[in-house]
C-alpha positions as CSV (number, residue, x, y, z in Angstrom):
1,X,-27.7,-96.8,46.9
2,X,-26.0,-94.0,48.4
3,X,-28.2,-90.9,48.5
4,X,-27.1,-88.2,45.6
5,X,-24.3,-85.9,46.7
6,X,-26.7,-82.3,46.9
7,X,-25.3,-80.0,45.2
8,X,-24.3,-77.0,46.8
9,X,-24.1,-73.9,44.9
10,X,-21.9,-71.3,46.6
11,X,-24.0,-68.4,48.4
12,X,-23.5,-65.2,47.2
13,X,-24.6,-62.5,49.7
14,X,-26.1,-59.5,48.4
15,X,-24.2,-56.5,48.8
16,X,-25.8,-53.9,49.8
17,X,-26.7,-50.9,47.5
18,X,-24.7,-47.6,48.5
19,X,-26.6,-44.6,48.4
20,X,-25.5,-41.6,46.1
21,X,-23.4,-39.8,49.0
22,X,-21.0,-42.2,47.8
23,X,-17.7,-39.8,46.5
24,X,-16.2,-39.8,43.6
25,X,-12.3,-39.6,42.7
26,X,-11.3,-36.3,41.9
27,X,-9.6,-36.1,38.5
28,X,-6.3,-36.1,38.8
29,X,-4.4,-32.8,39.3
30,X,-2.1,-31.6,37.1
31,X,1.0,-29.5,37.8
32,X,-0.6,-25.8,38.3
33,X,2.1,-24.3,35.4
34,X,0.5,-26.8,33.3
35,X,-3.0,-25.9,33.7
36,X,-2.3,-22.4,33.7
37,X,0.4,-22.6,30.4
38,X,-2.4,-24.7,28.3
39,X,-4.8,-21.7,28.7
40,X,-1.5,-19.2,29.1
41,X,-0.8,-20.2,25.8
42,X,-4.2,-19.8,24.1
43,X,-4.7,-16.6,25.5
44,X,-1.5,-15.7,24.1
45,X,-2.0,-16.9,21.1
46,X,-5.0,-15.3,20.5
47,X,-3.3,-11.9,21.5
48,X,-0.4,-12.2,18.8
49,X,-3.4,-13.4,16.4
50,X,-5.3,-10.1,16.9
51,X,-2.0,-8.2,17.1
52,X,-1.3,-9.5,13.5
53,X,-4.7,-8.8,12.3
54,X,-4.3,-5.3,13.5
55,X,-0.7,-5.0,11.7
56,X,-2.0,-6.8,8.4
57,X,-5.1,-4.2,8.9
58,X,-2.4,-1.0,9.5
59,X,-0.1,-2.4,6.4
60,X,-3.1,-2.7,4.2
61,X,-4.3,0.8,5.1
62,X,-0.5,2.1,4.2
63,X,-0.6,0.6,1.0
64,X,-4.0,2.0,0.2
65,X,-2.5,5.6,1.1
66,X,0.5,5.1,-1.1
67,X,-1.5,3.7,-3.6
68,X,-3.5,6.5,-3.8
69,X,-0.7,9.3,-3.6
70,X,0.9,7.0,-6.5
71,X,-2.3,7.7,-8.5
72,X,-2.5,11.1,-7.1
73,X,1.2,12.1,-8.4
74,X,0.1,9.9,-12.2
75,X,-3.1,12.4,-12.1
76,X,-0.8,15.1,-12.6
77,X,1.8,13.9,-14.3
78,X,-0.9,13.2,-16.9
79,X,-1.8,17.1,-16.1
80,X,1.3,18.1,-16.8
81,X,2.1,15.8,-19.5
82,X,4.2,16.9,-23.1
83,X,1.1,15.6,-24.6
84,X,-1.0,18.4,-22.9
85,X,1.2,21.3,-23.5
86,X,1.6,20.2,-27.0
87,X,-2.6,20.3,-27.3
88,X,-2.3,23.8,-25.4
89,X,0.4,25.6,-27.4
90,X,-1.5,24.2,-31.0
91,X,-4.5,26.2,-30.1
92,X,-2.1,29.3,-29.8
93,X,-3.0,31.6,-32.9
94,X,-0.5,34.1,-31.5
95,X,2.5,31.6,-32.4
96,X,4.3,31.0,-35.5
97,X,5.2,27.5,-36.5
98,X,8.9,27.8,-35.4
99,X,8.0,29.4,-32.0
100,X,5.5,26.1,-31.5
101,X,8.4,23.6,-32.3
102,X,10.9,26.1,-29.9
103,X,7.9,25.7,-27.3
104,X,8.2,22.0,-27.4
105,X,11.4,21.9,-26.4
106,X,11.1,23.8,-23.3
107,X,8.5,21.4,-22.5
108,X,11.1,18.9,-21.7
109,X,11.7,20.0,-18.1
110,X,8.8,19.1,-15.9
111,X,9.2,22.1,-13.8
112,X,8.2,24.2,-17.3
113,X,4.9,22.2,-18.2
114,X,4.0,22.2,-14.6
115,X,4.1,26.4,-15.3
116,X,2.8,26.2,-18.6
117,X,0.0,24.4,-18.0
118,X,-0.7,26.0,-14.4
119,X,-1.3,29.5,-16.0
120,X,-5.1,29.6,-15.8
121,X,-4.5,33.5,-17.5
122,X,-4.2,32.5,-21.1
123,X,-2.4,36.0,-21.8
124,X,0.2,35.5,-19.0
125,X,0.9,32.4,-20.3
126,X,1.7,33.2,-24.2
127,X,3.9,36.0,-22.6
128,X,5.9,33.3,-20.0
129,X,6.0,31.4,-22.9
130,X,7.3,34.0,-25.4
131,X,9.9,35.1,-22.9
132,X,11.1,31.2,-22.3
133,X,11.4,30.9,-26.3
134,X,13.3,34.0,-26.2
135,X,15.4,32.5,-24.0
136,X,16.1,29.5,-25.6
137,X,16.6,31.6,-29.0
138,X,19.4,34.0,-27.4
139,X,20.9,31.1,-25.6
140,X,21.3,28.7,-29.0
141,X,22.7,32.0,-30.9
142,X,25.2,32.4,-28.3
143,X,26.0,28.6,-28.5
144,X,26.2,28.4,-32.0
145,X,28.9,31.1,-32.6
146,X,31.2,28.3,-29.9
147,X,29.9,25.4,-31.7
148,X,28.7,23.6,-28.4
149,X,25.1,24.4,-28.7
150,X,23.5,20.8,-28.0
151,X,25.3,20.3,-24.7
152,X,24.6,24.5,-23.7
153,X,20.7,23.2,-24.1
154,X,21.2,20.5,-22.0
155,X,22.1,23.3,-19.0
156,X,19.1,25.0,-19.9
């Protein structure tokens, strides 16, 4: 009987442990436009961002301004409305009925309710308005005598 072949088990030497001074790869580098354009391009984008807040915030603040001259300009329109001069000249005792309806007319032009109603002196306002309706009367009795006297008030 031949003796058993031993079995020989290969012999793995222990390598030995490396100490933490051991150095690492560096990561890899990019191209320096690269590095710099992926920042680059944040901080720019982050610029036009707040540029475009700061336009969105001076457009807003416009509108609000012309908002609020719009409702400015209705204020007075509403001031100065037909409606308003009507309500003033019907309180007039000093008027006659035909002079009222003359006085409406006149109050077709804006630039006549804007005096009318103005006037804080209620005395220097039944004259202005007496002298406009005197106007209007010597005017339409001149017309009428040509037959023309709608398009004459038109001029007025």
């Amino acid at each position: 009987m031949e003796p058993a072949p031993q079995r020989t088990e290969p012999r793995v030497e222990p390598t030995p442990q490396r100490k933490s001074t051991e150095v690492q790869s560096a990561p890899p580098i990019h191209d320096f436009e690269d590095q710099d354009g992926g920042g680059g391009k944040k901080r720019k984008q982050s610029q036009m961002v707040a540029k475009l807040g700061d336009f969105i915030e001076f457009r807003k603040n416009h509108i609000e301004k012309i908002i609020e001259k719009l409702d400015d300009k209705k204020r007075c329109e509403d001031d100065y409305s037909v409606e308003t001069c009507i309500d003033i000249v019907d309180t007039l005792e000093e008027l006659i009925d035909d002079q009222k309806v003359d006085a409406n007319e006149l109050f077709q032009s804006e630039m006549n309710r804007q005096i009318f109603v103005k006037t804080k002196n209620p005395d220097v306002r039944l004259i202005w308005l007496k002298k406009k309706i005197s106007q209007v009367y010597s005017l339409t009795f001149l017309c009428c005598k040509c037959s023309t006297h709608f398009s004459c008030m038109f001029i007025i």
